[in-house]
C-alpha positions in Angstrom: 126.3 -35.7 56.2 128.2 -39.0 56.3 127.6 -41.4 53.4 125.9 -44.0 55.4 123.4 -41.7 56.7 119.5 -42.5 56.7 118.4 -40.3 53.9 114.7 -39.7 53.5 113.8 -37.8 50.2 109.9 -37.7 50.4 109.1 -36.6 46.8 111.9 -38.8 45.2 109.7 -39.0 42.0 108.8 -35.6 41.6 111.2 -32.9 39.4 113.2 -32.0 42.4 113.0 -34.4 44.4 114.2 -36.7 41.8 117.1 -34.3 40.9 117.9 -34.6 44.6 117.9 -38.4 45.0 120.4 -38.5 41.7 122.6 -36.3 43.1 123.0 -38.2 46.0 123.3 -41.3 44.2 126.1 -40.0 42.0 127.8 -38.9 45.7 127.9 -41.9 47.1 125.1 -42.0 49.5 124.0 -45.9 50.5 121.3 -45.5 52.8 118.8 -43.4 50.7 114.9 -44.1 51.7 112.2 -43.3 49.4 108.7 -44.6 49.4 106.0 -43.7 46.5 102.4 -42.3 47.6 101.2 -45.8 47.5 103.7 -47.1 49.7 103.6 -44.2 52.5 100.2 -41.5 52.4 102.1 -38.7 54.1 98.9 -37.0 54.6 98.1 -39.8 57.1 100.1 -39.2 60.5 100.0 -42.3 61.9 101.5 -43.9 58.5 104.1 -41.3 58.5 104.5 -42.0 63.0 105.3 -45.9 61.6 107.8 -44.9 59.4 109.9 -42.3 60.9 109.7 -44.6 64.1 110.8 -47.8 62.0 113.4 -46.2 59.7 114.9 -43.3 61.7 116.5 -41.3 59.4 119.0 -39.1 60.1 118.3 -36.4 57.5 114.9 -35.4 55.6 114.2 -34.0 52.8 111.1 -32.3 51.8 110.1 -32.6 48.4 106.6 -34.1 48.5 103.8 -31.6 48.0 100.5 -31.4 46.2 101.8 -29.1 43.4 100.5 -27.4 40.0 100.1 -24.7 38.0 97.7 -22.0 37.9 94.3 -23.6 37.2 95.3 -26.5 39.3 95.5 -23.9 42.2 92.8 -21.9 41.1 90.0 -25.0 40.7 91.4 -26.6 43.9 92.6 -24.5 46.7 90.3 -26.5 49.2 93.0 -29.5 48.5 96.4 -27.3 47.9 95.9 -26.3 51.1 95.0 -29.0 53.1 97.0 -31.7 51.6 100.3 -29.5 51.7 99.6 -29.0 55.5 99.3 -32.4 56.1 102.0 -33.3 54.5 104.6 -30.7 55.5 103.8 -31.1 59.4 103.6 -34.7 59.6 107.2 -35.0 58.1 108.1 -32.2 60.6 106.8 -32.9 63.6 108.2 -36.8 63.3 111.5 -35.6 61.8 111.6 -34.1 65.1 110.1 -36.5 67.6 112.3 -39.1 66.1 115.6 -37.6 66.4 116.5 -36.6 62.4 119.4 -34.5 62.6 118.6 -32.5 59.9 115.9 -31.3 57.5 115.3 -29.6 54.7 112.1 -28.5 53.7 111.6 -27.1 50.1 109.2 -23.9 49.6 108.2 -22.1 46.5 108.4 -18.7 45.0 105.1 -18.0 45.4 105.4 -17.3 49.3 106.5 -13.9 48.5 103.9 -10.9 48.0 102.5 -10.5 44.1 104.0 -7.0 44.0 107.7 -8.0 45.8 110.7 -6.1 44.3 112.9 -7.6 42.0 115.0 -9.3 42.5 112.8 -10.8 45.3 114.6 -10.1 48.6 114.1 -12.5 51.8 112.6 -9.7 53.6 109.6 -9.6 51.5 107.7 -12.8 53.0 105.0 -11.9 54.4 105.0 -8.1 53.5 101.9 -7.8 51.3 99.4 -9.6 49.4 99.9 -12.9 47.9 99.1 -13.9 44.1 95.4 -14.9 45.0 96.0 -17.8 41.8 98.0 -20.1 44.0 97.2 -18.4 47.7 96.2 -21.5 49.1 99.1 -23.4 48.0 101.5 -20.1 48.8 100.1 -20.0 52.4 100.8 -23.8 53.3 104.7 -23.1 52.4 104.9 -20.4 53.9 103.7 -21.9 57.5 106.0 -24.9 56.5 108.9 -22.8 56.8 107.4 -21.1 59.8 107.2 -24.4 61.6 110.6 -25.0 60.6 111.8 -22.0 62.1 109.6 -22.6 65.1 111.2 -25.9 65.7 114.8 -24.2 65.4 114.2 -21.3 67.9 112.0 -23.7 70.8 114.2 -27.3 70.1 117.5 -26.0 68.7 116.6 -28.0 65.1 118.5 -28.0 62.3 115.4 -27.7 60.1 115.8 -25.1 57.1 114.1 -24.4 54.4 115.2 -24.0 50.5 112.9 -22.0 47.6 113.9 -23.7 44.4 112.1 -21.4 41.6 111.3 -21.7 37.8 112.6 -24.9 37.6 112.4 -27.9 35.1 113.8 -30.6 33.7 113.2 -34.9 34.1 110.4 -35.9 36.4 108.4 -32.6 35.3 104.7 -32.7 34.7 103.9 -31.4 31.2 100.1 -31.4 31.7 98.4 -28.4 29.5 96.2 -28.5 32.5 98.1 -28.6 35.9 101.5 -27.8 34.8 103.8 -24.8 35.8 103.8 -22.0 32.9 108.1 -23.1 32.2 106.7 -26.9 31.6 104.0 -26.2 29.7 105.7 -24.0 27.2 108.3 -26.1 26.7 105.3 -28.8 25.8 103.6 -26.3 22.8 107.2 -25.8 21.5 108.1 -29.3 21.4 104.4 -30.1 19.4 104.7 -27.2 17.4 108.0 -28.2 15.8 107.1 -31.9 15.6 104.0 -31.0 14.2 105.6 -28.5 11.7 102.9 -25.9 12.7 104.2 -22.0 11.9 103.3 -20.4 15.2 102.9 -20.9 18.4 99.8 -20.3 20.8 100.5 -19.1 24.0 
């Protein structure tokens, strides 16, 4: 990537989307584009037609998702599913139509079977049953990378996909509710020991 490339990170506020957009900050990068929800609903293709159209950029990164932990997934998969779909293909599809170079679009863990060998290899995806928890959520990645793929093999795209896992750090959420299990135990440690409490509820 050259330095004044059109960057793209949708989901620049988010853990690693944020990590991303620092890091290319701290390289040197001068033409970074980022747009909160309120700006840009990337679940609304014709917003997301306006901007790729307008702005052009040259490489995309795909960070934004509807994401959360286990009851998040569990008490919504109607919405994990169907806001991750929408999101992932409309950044796809106009990535494509409007002449981005490159793109990378960021998966999860969880597209690999509940009962994968460990360590997890590549060849697992899609070779058993998913963790029904965050199924919904598991299966909208996993045809986001698909499409990537499909966009490689019929266009010749540079569109690949990434599966950052466990992660955490600045931009997290620490919700009790909707967080990832790493976030939220990081969260009861931190109130235990301000609290002074002796033990620790997991």
């Amino acid at each position: 990537m050259k330095k004044d490339d059109a960057i793209f990170i949708a989901g620049h506020r988010g853990l690693v989307g944020s990590a991303i957009l620092r890091r290319l900050e701290a390289e040197g990068f001068t033409r970074l584009l980022t747009r909160t929800r309120g700006e840009l609903d990337l679940t609304n293709s014709a917003a997301a037609d306006e901007f790729f159209a307008r702005e052009k950029p040259a490489v995309v990164v795909v960070a934004a998702a509807k994401v959360g932990g286990i009851k998040a997934n569990s008490d919504r998969p109607v919405e994990f599913l169907i806001d991750n779909l929408q999101i992932q293909n409309n950044l796809i599809r106009a990535a494509h139509e409007n002449g981005a170079g490159k793109l990378l679009f960021l998966g999860s863990s969880c597209i690999y079977p509940k009962l994968a060998p460990q360590p997890i290899p590549e060849s697992a995806l899609l070779g058993g049953p998913l963790e029904p928890t965050n199924e919904a959520y598991a299966i909208a990645k996993i045809a986001g990378i698909k499409l990537c793929q499909a966009y490689a093999r019929e266009y010749g795209a540079n569109f690949i996909s990434g599966m950052p896992t466990n992660l955490y750090g600045p931009n997290d959420n620490f919700d009790l509710e909707t967080s990832h299990v790493l976030a939220a135990l990081l969260r009861k440690a931190h109130e235990a020991k301000e609290s002074g409490a002796r033990e620790l509820v997991v």
